[in-house]
C-alpha positions in Angstrom: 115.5 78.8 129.5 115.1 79.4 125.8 114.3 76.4 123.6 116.8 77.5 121.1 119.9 79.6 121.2 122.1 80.2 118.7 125.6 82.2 119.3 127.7 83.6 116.6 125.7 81.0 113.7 127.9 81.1 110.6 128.2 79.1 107.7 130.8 79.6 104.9 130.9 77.3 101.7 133.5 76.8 99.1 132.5 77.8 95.4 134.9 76.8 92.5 136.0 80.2 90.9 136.2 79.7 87.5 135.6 81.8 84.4 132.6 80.8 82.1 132.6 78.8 79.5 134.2 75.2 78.3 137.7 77.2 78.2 136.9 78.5 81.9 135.9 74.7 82.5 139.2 72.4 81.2 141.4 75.7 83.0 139.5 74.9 86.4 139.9 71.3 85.8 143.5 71.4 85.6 143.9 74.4 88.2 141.0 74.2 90.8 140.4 77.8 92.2 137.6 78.2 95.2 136.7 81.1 96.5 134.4 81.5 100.4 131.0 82.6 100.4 129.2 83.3 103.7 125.8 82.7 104.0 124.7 83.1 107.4 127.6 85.7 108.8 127.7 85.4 113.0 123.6 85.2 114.0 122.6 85.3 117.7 119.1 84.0 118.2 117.4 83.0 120.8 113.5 81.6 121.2 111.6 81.5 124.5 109.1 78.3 124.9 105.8 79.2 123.3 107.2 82.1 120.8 106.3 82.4 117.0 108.9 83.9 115.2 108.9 85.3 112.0 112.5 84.5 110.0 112.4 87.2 107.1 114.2 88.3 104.1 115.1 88.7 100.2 115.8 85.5 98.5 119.5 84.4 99.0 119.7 86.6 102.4 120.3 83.1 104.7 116.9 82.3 105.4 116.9 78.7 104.2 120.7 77.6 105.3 120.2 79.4 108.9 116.8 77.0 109.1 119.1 73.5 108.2 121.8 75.0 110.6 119.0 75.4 113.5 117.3 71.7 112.4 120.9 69.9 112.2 121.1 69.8 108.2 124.2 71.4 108.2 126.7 71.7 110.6 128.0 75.4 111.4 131.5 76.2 110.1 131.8 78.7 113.2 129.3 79.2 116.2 126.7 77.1 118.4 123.1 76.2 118.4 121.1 74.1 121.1 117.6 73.1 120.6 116.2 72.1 123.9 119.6 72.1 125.1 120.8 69.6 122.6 122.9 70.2 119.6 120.9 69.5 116.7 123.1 67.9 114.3 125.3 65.1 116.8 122.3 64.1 118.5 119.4 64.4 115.1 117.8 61.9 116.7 116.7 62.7 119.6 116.5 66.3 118.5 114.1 64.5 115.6 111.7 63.3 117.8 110.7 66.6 119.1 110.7 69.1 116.0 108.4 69.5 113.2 109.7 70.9 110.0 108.6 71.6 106.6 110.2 72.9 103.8 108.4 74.3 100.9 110.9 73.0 98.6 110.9 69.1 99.7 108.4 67.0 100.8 108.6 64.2 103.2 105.9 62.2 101.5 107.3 58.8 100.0 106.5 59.2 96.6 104.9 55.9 94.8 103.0 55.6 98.1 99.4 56.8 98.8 99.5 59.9 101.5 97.7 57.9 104.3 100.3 55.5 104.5 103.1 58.0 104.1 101.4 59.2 107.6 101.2 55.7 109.0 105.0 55.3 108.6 105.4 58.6 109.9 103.2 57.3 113.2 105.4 54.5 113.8 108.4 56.3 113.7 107.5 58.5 115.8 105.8 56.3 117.9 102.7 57.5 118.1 99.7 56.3 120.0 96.5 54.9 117.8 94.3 57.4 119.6 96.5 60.5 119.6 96.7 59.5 115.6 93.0 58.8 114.9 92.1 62.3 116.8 95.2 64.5 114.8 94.2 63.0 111.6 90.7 64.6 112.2 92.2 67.5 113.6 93.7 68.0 109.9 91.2 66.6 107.8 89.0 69.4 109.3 92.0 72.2 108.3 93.2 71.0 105.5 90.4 68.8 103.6 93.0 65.5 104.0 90.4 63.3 103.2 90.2 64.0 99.0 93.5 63.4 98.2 94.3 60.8 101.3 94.2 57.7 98.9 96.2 59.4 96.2 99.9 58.9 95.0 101.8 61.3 96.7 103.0 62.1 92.7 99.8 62.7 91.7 98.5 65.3 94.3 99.2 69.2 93.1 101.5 71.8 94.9 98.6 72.7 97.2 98.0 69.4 98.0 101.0 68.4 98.8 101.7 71.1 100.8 98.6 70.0 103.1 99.7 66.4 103.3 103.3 67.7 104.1 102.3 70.1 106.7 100.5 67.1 108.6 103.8 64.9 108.4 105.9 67.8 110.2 102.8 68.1 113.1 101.5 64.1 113.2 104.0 63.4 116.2 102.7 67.4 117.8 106.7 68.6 118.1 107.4 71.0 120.7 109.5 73.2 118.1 107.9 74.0 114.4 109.8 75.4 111.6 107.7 76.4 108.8 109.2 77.1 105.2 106.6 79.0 103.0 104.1 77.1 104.6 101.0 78.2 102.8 102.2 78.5 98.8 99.8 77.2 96.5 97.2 77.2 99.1 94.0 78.9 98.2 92.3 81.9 100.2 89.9 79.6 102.5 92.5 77.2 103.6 95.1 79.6 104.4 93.0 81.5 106.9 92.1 77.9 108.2 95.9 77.4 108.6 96.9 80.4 110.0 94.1 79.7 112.6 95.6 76.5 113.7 98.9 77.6 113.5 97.8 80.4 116.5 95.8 77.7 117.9 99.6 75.3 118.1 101.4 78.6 119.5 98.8 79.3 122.3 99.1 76.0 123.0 102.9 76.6 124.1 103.9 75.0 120.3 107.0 77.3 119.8 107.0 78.4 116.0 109.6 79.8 113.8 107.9 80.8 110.2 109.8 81.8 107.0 106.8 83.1 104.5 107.2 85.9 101.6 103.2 85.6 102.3 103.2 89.2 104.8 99.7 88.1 106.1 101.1 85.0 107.7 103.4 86.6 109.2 101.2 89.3 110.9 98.2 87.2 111.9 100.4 84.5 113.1 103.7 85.9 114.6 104.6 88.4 117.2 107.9 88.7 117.0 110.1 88.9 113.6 113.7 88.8 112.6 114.7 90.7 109.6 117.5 88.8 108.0 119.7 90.3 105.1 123.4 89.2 104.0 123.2 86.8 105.8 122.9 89.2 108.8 120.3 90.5 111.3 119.0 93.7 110.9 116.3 93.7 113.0 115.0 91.4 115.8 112.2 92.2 118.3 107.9 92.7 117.8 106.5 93.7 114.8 104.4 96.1 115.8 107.7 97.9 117.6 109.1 97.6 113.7 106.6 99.7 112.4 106.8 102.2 114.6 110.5 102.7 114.8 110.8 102.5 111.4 107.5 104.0 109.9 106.7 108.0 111.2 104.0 108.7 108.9 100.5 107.9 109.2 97.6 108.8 106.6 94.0 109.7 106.5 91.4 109.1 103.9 88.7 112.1 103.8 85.5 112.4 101.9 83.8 115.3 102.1 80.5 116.4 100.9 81.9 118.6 98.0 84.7 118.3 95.6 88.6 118.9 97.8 90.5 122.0 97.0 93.8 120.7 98.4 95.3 124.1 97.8 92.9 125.7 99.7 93.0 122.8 102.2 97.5 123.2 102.3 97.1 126.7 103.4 94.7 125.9 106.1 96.2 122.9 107.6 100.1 123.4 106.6 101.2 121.2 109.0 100.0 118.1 107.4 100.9 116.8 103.9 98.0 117.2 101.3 97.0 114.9 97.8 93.9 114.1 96.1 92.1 111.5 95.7 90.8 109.3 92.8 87.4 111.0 93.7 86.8 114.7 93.4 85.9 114.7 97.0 88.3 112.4 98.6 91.5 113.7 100.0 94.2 112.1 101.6 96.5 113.8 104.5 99.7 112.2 105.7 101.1 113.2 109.0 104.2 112.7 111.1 103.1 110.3 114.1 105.9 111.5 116.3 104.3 114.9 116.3 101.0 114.4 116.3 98.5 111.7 117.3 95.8 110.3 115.3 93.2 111.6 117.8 94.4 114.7 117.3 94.5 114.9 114.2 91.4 112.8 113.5 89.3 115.3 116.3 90.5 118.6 114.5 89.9 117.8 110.9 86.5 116.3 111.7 85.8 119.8 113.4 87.0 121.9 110.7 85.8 119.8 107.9 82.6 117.4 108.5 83.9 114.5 106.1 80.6 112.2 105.4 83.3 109.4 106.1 87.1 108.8 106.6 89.4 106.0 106.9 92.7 105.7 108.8 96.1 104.0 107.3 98.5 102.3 109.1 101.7 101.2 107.4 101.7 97.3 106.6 104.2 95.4 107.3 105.7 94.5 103.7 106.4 97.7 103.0 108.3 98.2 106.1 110.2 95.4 105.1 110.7 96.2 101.6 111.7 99.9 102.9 114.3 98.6 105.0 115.5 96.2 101.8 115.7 99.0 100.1 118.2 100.9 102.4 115.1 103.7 102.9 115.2 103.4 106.7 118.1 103.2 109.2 118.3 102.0 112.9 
């Protein structure tokens, strides 16, 4: 049984449609015009226990309103969602008690109050057992370095900071369902790799996870699955490693030979592959179509042919995937 489902999600506001201006302002005063905007336009999702699940796509595409709509925010002007079989927005309390969420965004540290006691109010609410507190507290002060800034005003501590404190408020009461917005920004090199660790760690440890990051490298060292969303639409749901090659036919190959490339030379002798040079006089780059050919055999017969003194193999990454199928480059 999935521990969320979502059928036909949609969410419409009302803007006021009014001109610019202070004229466009005393008009709409007097005559009120609205117009509907759609920001989340008939999503199905569904989540097995256990999954982490990347939620994708350009700013104002529905990321952030589909993630209120799913943790009971906002109520869905058309559709359903359950979370653990409960709708999240009549019953937020219960449904509370077992999710985790952070939004880069807002923080759900009380501000004039150091961060350790922001997490001792977050323990009690929760309900929290002194020893499952004690050992999670070290769990994060190993991750995220809690103990500099644990004394500190909650409007004192930086954006990194805060984001540390505020990712152990959504995980202090270990929720069965985490929704994770941006989670790493203004986090530096070492501690992201620390959180991304931890964050595998959660999901092999049947923590279900659904991730919003415009950080790529989260979402391939922590997610298997992703969920392209754009209009307010999904364009793509299923692995990521199934999205690249769908989507992405062409592979590449970095050569280096002993002596300086004659790519002419080198088109005319392989003219099934595409041919460029390389920064270096003997470096060489060939692109091939990966529905026709595989890289062993296309690795095994220019190594024959050519000897390179070293090569390197390129697979497409992820963002630019993504930012081809932004683009409108690549169709189902």
């Amino acid at each position: 049984m999935p521990i969320l489902e979502a059928r036909s999600l949609t969410k419409t506001f009302r803007r006021p449609d009014k001109t610019s201006g202070f004229k466009g302002a005393v008009k709409h005063l007097v005559q009120r015009k609205y117009k509907n905007y759609t920001a989340v336009d008939g999503i199905d999702l569904s989540i097995e226990p256990g999954e982490s699940v990347a939620y994708v796509g350009p700013n104002g595409a529905g990321k952030s309103t589909t993630v209120k709509l799913l943790t009971g925010i906002l109520r869905p002007s058309e559709g359903t969602v359950r979370v653990m079989g409960r709708d999240p927005h009549t019953e937020r309390i219960a449904n509370a008690h077992d999710i985790g969420v952070l939004f880069g965004q807002r923080t759900q540290l009380w501000w004039d109050l150091p961060v350790e006691e922001s997490l001792k109010l977050l323990k009690h609410m929760y309900g929290v057992s002194d020893a499952d507190y004690k050992a999670r507290i070290a769990r994060f002060d190993e991750l995220l370095d809690l103990g500099e800034f644990m004394p500190a005003l909650a409007r004192t501590l930086s954006l990194g900071q805060r984001m540390r404190a505020d990712l152990a408020c959504a995980l202090i009461h270990a929720p069965k369902m985490v929704y994770l917005d941006e989670p790493t920004i203004g986090l530096d090199i070492s501690v992201k790799d620390r959180l991304r660790a931890f964050l595998r760690e959660l999901v092999d440890g049947g923590t279900t996870l659904l991730l919003t990051s415009h950080d790529l490298a989260d979402i391939e060292e922590v997610c298997e699955r992703i969920v392209v969303i754009d209009k307010g639409a999904v364009a793509y749901d299923g692995p990521i490693q199934q999205l690249k090659a769908h989507y992405i036919t062409t592979k590449a190959v970095n050569l280096f030979l002993e002596g300086p490339a004659d790519v002419d030379e080198l088109k005319l002798k392989f003219p099934q592959y595409e041919w460029a040079a390389g920064e270096a006089p003997s470096e060489v780059t060939v692109t091939y179509e990966s529905r026709h050919f595989t890289a062993a055999e296309v690795l095994g017969g220019l190594t024959a042919e050519l000897a390179p003194r070293d090569l390197s193999l390129s697979e497409p990454s992820i963002e630019d995937v993504i930012r081809r199928l932004y683009a409108g480059e690549l169709t189902k």
